[in-house]
C-alpha positions in Angstrom: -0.1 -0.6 29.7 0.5 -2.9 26.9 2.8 -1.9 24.2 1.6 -1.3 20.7 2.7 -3.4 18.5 4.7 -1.4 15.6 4.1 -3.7 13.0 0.1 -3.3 13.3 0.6 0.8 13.7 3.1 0.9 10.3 0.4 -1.1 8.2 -2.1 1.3 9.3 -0.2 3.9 8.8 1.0 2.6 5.4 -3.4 2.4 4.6 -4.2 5.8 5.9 -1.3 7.3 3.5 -2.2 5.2 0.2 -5.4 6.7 0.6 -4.9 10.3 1.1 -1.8 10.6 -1.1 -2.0 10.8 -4.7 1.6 10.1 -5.4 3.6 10.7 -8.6 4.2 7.8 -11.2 7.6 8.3 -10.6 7.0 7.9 -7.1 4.8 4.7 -7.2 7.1 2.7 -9.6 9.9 3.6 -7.2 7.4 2.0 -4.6 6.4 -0.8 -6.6 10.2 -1.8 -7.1 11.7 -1.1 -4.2 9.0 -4.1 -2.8 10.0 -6.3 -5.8 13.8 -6.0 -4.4 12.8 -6.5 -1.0 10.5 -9.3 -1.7 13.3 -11.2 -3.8 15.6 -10.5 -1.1 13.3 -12.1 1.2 12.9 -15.2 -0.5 16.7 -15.1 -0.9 16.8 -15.4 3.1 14.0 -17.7 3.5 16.5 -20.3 1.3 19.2 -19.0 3.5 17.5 -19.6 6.5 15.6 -23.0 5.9 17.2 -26.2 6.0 17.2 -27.9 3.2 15.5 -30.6 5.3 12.6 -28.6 6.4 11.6 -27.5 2.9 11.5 -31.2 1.8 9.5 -31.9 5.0 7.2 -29.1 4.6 6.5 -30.3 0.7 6.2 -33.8 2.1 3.1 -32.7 4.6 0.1 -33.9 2.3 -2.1 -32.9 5.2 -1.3 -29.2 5.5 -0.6 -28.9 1.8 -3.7 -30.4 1.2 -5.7 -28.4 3.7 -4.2 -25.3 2.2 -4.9 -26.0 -1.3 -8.7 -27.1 -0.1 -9.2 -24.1 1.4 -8.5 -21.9 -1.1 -9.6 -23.4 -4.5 -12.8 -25.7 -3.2 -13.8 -24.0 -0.1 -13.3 -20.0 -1.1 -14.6 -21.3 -4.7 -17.8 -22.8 -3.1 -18.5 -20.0 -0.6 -18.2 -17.3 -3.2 -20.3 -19.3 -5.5 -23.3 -19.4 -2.6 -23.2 -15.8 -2.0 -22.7 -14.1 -4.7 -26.9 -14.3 -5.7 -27.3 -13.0 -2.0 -24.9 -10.1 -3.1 -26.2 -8.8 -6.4 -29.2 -6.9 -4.8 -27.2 -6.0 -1.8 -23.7 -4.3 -3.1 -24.6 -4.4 -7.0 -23.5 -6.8 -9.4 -20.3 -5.2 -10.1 -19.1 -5.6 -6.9 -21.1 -8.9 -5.9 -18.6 -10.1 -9.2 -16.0 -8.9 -7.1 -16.7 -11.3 -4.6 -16.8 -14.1 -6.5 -13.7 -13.5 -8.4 -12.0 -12.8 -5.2 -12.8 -16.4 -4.5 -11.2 -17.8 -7.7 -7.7 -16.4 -6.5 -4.6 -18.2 -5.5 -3.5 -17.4 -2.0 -0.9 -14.8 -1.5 3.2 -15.7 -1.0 4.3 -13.2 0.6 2.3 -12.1 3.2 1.3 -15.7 3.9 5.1 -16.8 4.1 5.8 -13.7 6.4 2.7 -14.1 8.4 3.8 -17.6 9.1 7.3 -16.6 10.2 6.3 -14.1 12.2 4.0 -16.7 14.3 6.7 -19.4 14.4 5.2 -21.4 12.4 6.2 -23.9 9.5 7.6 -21.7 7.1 9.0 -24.2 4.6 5.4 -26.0 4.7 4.1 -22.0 4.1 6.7 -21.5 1.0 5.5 -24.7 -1.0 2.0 -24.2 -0.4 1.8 -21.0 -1.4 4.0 -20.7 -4.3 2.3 -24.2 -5.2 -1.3 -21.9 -4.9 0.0 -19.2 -7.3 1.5 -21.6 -9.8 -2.0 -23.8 -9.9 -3.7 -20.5 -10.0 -2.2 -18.7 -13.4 -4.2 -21.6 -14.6 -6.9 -22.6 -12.6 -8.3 -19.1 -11.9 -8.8 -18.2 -15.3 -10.2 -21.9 -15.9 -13.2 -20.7 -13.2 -13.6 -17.6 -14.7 -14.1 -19.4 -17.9 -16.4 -21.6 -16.2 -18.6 -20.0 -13.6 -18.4 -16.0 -15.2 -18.1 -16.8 -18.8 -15.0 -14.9 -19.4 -12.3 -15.8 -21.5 -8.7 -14.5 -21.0 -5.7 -15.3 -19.1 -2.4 -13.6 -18.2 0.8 -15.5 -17.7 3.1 -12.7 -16.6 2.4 -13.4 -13.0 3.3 -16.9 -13.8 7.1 -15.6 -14.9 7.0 -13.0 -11.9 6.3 -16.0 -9.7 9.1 -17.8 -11.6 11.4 -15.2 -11.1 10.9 -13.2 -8.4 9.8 -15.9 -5.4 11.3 -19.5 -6.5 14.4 -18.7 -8.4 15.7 -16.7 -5.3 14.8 -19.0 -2.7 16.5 -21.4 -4.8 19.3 -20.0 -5.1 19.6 -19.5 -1.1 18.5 -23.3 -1.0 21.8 -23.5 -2.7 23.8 -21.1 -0.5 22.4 -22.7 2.9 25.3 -25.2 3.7 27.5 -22.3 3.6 25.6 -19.2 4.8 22.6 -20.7 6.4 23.9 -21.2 10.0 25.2 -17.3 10.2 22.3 -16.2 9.3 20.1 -18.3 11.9 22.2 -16.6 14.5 19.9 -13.4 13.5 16.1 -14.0 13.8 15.3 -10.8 15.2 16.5 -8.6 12.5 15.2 -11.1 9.7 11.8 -9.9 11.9 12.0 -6.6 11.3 13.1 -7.2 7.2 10.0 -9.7 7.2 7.7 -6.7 8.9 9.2 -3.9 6.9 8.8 -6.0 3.4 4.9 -6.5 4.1 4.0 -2.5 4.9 6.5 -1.7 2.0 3.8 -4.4 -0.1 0.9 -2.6 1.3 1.6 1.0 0.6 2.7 0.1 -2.9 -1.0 -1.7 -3.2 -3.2 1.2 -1.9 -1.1 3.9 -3.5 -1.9 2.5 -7.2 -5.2 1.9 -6.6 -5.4 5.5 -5.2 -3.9 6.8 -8.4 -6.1 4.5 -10.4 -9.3 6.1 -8.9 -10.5 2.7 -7.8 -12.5 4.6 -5.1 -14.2 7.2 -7.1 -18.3 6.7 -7.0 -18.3 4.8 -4.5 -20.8 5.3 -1.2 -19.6 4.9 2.2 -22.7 2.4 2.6 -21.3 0.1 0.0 -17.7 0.8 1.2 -19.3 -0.6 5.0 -21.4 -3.3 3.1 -18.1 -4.9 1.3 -16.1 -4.4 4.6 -18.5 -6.3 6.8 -18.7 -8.9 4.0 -15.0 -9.2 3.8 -14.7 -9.7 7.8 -17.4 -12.0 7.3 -15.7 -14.0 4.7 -12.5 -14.1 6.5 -14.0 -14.7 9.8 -15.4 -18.4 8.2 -12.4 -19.3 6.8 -9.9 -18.2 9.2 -12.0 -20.3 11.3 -12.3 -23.1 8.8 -8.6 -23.6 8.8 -8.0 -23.1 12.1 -10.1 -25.6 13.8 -10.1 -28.2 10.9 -5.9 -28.4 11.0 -6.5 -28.4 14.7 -9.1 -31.5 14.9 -6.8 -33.2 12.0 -4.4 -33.3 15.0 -1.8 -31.1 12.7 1.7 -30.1 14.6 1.5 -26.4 15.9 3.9 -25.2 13.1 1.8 -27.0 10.7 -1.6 -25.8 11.8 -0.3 -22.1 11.9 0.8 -22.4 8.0 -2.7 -23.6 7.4 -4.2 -20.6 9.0 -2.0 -18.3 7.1 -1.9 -19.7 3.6 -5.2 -21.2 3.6 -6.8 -18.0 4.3 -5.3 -15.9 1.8 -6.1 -14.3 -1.5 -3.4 -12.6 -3.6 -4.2 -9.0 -4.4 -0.9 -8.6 -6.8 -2.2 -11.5 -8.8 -5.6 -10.8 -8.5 -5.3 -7.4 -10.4 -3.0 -8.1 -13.5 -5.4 -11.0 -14.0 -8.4 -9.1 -13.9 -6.8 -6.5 -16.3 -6.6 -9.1 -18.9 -9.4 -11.2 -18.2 -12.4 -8.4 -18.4 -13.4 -5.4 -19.6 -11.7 -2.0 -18.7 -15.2 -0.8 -17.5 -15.7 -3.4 -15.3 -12.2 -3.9 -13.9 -12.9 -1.1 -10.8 -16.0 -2.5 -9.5 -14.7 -6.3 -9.7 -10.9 -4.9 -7.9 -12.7 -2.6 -5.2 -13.7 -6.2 -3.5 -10.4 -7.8 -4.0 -8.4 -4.6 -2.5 -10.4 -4.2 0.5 -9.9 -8.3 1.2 -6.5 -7.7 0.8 -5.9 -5.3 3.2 -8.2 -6.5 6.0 -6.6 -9.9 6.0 -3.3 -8.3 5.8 -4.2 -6.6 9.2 -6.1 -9.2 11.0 -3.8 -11.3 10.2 -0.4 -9.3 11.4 -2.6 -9.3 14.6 -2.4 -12.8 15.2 0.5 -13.3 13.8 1.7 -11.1 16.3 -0.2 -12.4 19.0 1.0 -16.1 18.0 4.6 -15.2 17.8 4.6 -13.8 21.5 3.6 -17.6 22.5 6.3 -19.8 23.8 7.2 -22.5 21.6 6.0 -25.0 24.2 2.9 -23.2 25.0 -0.5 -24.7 24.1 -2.0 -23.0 20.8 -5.7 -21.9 21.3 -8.1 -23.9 20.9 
C-alpha cells in the first residue's frame, strides 16, 4: 500500500482546522508571525543554499522568466477578462469580480519557490521570477484594476514586505554562501521538511483569518461548488499552459518545473491587503472568497505534484 504523503495530509489538516476554528486574535497574530519568521528564515536558507552562480543563471533564463511572467500577467489577465461575462449570471457579480481580480494578481513567492524545491526544480530561476511577479505586481495589479474595473487605489505595504521579508534575507544568505553554503547543502532533507512545514504554517494562518473575518458567512454550498469547479477549471488551463508550452520550448527539466510552479500561481497574501485598499469594505468579501479558495486549491494540487515530481530521479524523463 502506498504511503501517504504527510505533506498533502498536514495541508489538509491545516484547511479542515482554519475552518472549524474561530481562533483568538491573540492566537492568529501569533500564527500570522510565527509564518513571517519562518518565511524570512526560509529565504535566509534559500541564499544559503544557492550558489551564487545559479541565481545569476536563473535571472539570466529569458525563456522561463519570460514564460512565467506571460503566464501570469497576459495569459491569467486575458482568461479572466473572457470569463468573467460568462460568470456574472452564474456565481453573481460579486464573486464573478472575484475572478477577475484574481487574474490581475502577481504569482505567489513562497509557495511557488517551495513548490519548486520540493520538485527539484530550478529554484534560483523560481526566486527571481517570482519576487520579480510581486515587485511588477504592487504596480501593475492596481494599474488593471484602474483599467479593466474602474477602481482607483493602491497599497504599497506589500511592496516593503516583499522588500523586507523575501529579498533582503535571501540577500543576506547570498552573502553568507561562500562561508556557510556548502554545510548547509550537506542537509537537503531537513531543509524538506522546514520547506513543508513553512507552507502549512502559511495555510492555516490564511484560512484562520478569513475564518475570523466571516469571509464565508451567506454563502450557499452551490456557489461554494460553482467557484470550486471554476477554480480547478482555471488552474487546470494554465497548469497545462505552462506545462506543455515550457516543454515544446524545449526548456531544461529544472527550468520547465519553475514554469509550472510560478507561472501558475496567484498570491493570496498580496491579493488581500490590496483588495482592502483598492475597494469598498462591502465588496471586499465577495471579491476575496474567489481569491481564497484559488489559493488553497493550487496550494494542494500543487504539493501533489510537487510531491510526485520530487520522487522522480534526476535523470528520469519528465512527463510529457
Amino acid at each position: 500500500m502506498k504511503k501517504i504523503d504527510p505533506f498533502i495530509v498536514g495541508i489538509i489538516a491545516a484547511l479542515v482546522l482554519g475552518l472549524v476554528w474561530r481562533a483568538p486574535g491573540g492566537v492568529r497574530t501569533g500564527i500570522s508571525a510565527t509564518g513571517d519568521v519562518l518565511v524570512a528564515v526560509l529565504f535566509f536558507l534559500y541564499g544559503l543554499r544557492l550558489r551564487t552562480t545559479e541565481v545569476v543563471a536563473g535571472l539570466t533564463n529569458w525563456r522561463v522568466q519570460g514564460l512565467i511572467f506571460g503566464s501570469t500577467y497576459v495569459l491569467f489577465p486575458l482568461v479572466g477578462l473572457a470569463i468573467h461575462p460568462l460568470l456574472v449570471p452564474l456565481v453573481g457579480d460579486g464573486f464573478a469580480t472575484g475572478f477577475l481580480y484574481l487574474a490581475f494578481l502577481p504569482s505567489t513567492i513562497q509557495s511557488s519557490v517551495t513548490f519548486t524545491s520540493i520538485a527539484r526544480g530550478d529554484t534560483a530561476a523560481a526566486v527571481c521570477a517570482a519576487t520579480f511577479s510581486n515587485v511588477v505586481g504592487m504596480f501593475l495589479t492596481p494599474l488593471y484594476v484602474l483599467v479593466f474595473m474602474s477602481v482607483e487605489g493602491a497599497s504599497s505595504g506589500s511592496l516593503v514586505n516583499v522588500l523586507t521579508q523575501l529579498l533582503l534575507p535571501f540577500i543576506v544568505g547570498q552573502l553568507l554562501q561562500p562561508v556557510l553554503g556548502p554545510r548547509i547543502r550537506q542537509h537537503p532533507k531537513p531543509l524538506r521538511v522546514y520547506d513543508q512545514g513553512t507552507v502549512i504554517v502559511i495555510v492555516l494562518a490564511a484560512v484562520l483569518d478569513s475564518t475570523a473575518a466571516n469571509t464565508w458567512n451567506g454563502v450557499s454550498v452551490w456557489q461554494i461548488l460553482a467557484l470550486i469547479v471554476i477554480s480547478c477549471l482555471l488552474l487546470a488551463l494554465i497548469l497545462a499552459f505552462t506545462w506543455y508550452v515550457a516543454g515544446w520550448a524545449k526548456i531544461s527539466r529544472g527550468g520547465r518545473i519553475a514554469v509550472l510552479m510560478c507561472g501558475s500561481k496567484k498570491s493570496l497574501a498580496t491579493g488581500l491587503p490590496m483588495a482592502q485598499a483598492i475597494f469598498p469594505a462591502a465588496i471586499i468579501g465577495p471579491i476575496a472568497v474567489p481569491v481564497i479558495i484559488f489559493h488553497q486549491i493550487q496550494l494542494l494540487v500543487c504539493a501533489i505534484i510537487a510531491s510526485r515530481l520530487g520522487r522522480l530521479p534526476e535523470e528520469a524523463e519528465l512527463p510529457a
